[in-house]
C-alpha positions as CSV (number, residue, x, y, z in Angstrom):
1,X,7.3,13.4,-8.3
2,X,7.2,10.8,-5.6
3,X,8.4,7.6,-7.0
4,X,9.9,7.0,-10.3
5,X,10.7,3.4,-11.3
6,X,13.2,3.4,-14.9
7,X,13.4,0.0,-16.8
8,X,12.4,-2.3,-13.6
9,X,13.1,-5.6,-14.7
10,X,12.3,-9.2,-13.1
11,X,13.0,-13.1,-13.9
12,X,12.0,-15.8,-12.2
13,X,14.5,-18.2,-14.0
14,X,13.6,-18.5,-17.5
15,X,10.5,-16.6,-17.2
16,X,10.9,-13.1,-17.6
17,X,7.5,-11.0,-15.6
18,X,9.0,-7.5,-16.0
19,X,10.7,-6.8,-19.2
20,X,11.7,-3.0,-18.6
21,X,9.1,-1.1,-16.6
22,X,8.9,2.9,-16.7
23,X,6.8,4.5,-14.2
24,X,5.9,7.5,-12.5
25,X,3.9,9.0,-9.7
26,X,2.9,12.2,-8.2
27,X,2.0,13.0,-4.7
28,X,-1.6,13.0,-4.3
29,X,-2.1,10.9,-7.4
30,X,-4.3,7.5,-7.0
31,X,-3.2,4.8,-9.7
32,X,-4.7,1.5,-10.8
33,X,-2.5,-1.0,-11.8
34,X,-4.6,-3.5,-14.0
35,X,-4.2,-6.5,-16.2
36,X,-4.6,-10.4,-16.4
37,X,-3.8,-12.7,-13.8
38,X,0.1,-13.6,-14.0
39,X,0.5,-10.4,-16.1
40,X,3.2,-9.1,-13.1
41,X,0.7,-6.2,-11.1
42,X,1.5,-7.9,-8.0
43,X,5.3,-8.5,-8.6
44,X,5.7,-4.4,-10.0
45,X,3.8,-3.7,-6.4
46,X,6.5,-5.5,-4.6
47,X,9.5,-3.7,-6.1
48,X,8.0,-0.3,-6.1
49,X,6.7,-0.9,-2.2
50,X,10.6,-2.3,-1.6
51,X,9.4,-5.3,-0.6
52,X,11.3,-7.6,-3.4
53,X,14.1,-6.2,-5.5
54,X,14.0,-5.9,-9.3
55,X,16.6,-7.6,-11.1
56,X,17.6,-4.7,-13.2
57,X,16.6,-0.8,-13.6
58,X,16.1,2.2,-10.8
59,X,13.6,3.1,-8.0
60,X,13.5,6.4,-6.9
61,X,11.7,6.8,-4.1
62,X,11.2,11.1,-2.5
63,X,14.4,11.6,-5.1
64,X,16.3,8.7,-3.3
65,X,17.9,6.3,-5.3
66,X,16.5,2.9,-3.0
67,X,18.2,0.6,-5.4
68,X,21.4,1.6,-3.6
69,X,20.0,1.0,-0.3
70,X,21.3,-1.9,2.0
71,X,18.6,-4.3,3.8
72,X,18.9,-2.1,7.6
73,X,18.4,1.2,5.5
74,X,16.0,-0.2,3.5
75,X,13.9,-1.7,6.5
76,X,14.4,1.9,7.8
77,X,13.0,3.6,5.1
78,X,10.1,1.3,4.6
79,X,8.8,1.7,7.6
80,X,8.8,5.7,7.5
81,X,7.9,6.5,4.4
82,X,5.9,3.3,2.9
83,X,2.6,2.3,3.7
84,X,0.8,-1.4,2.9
85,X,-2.9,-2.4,2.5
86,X,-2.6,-6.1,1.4
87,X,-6.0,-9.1,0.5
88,X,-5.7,-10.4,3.7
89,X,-5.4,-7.7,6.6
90,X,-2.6,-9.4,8.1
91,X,-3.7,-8.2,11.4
92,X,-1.7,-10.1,14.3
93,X,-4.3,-12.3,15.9
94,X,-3.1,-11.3,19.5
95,X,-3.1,-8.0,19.5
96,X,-6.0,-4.9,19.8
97,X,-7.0,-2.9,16.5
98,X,-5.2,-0.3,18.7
99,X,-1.8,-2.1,18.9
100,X,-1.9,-3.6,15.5
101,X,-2.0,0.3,13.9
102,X,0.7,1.2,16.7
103,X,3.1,-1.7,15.5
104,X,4.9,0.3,12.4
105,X,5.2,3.3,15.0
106,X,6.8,1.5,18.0
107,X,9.3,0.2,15.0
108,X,10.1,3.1,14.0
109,X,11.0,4.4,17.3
110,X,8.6,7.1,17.8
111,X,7.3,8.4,21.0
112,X,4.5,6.0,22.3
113,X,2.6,8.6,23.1
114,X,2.6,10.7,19.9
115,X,2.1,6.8,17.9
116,X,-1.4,6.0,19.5
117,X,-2.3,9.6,20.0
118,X,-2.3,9.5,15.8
119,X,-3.3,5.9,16.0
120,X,-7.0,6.9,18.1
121,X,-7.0,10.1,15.4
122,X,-7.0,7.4,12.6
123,X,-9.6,5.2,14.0
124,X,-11.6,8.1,14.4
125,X,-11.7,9.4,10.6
126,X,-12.2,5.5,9.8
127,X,-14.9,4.8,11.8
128,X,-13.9,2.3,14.2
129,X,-12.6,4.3,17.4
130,X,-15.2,1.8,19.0
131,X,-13.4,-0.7,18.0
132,X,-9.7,0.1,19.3
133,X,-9.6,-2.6,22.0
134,X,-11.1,-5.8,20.1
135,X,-9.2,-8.0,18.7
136,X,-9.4,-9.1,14.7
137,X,-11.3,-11.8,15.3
138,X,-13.9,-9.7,17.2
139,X,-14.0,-7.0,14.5
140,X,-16.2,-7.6,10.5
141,X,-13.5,-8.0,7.6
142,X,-14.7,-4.6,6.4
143,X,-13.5,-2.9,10.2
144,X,-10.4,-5.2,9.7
145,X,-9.2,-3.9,6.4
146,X,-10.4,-0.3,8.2
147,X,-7.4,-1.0,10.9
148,X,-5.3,-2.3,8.6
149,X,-5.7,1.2,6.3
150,X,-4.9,2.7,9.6
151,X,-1.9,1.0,10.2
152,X,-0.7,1.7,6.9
153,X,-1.3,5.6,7.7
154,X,0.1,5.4,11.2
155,X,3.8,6.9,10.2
156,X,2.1,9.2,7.6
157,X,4.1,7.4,4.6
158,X,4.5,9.2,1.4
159,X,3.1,6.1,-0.8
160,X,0.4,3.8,0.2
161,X,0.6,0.5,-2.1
162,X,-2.7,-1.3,-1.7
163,X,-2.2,-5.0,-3.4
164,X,-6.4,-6.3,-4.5
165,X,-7.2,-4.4,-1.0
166,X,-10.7,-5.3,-1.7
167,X,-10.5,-8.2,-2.9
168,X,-11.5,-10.2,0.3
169,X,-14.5,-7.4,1.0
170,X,-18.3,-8.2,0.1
171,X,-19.6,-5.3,-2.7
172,X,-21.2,-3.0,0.8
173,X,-17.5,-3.1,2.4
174,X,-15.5,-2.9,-1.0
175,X,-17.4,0.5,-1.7
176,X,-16.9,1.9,1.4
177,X,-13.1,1.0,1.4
178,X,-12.6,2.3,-1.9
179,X,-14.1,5.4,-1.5
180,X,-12.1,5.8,1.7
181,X,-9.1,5.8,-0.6
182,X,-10.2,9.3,-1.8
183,X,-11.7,10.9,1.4
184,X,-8.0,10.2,3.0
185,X,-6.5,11.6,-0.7
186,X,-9.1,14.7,-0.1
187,X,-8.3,15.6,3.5
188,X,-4.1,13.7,3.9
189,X,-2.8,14.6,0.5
190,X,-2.1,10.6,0.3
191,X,-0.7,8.8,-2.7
192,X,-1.7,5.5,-3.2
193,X,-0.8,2.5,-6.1
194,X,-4.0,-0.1,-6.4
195,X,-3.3,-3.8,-7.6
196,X,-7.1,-4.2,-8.9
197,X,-9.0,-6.6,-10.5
198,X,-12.2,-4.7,-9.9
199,X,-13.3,-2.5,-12.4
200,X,-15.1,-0.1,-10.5
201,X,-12.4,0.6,-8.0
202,X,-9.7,0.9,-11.3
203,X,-12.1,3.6,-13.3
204,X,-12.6,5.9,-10.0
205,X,-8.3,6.1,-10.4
206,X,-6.5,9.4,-11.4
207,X,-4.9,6.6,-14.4
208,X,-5.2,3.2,-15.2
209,X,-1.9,1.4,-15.5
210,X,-2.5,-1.9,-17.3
211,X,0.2,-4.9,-17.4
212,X,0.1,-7.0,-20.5
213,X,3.3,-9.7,-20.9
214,X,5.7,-7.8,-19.1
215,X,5.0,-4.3,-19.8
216,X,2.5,-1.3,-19.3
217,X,0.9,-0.6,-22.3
218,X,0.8,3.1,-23.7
């Protein structure tokens, strides 16, 4: 088991999102998390990804208890084991394709070398090698959430948490991107949790995970 999440709980004030949240996921395994708009997908995405902290409960993360983590160790092991595909590609406007999948590598300290070696090896099993020198604003939003699929690979994370990845994609470039999901499943072995609200992207997933006031219905 790759991540395990026991009675995850979350309040914002009086409003209570996650009301004790059980969850687990294998390696390999692509889950859908599903469910009305203010239902809590997006806030379970954050605490499993370690992004925001639940206000009560466990995350086990590789058999690691993250919970117990402080913020520098939890930056630390963020960045080598987690992975984030988000809406909006979040791609620094500055910077190539190239250096915008090298950024979680430099931060992690690895050799330069080795990081855009696996960087130009990504690009090339996501199509856009011919891209590695534009910047965002030169590339189409589907070769932008491409790089930004890449940079999420570029450390070879355990978990991959995508939040409405497609959501900013026309149908042509949403199809693609989702069935890139399982070609990099097929040929990486990679895990990934989906924030979805589209349907066909939630029914091609290993299980279906669906929110409803607070909790994930059985």
């Amino acid at each position: 088991m790759i991540l395990q999440g026991k009675q995850l709980t979350k309040s914002y004030g009086e409003l209570n999102v996650l009301k004790g949240i059980d969850i687990s996921i294998e390696k390999g395994e692509i889950v859908s998390i599903v469910g009305a708009s203010g239902a809590g997908k997006s806030t379970l995405l954050h605490i499993l990804g370690t992004l925001d902290d639940a206000d009560g409960g466990e995350l086990l993360i590789k058999g690691e208890n993250v919970t117990r983590f402080n913020s520098n160790q939890m930056a630390r092991f963020r960045n080598l084991n987690i992975g984030f595909v988000f809406q909006f590609h979040n791609l620094l406007p500055e910077f190539s394709a190239m250096e915008n999948i090298c950024i979680p590598g430099y931060i992690g300290n690895k050799n330069a070398k080795e990081v855009e070696k696996r960087a130009l090896e990504l690009m090339q099993l996501l199509g856009i090698s011919n891209r590695k020198n534009n910047k965002p604003s030169e590339m189409s939003g589907g070769e932008q959430q491409r790089a930004s699929v890449a940079r999420a690979l570029i450390n070879s994370p355990e978990i991959v948490f995508a939040d409405e990845p497609s959501g900013n994609l026309d149908s042509k470039n949403a199809n693609e991107l989702h069935e890139l999901f399982f070609r990099l499943r097929s040929e990486l072995q990679q895990t990934f949790v989906i924030v979805t609200h589209n349907e066909h992207l939630a029914q091609m997933a290993d299980r279906i995970l669906e929110i409803k006031d607070g909790m994930i219905l059985k």
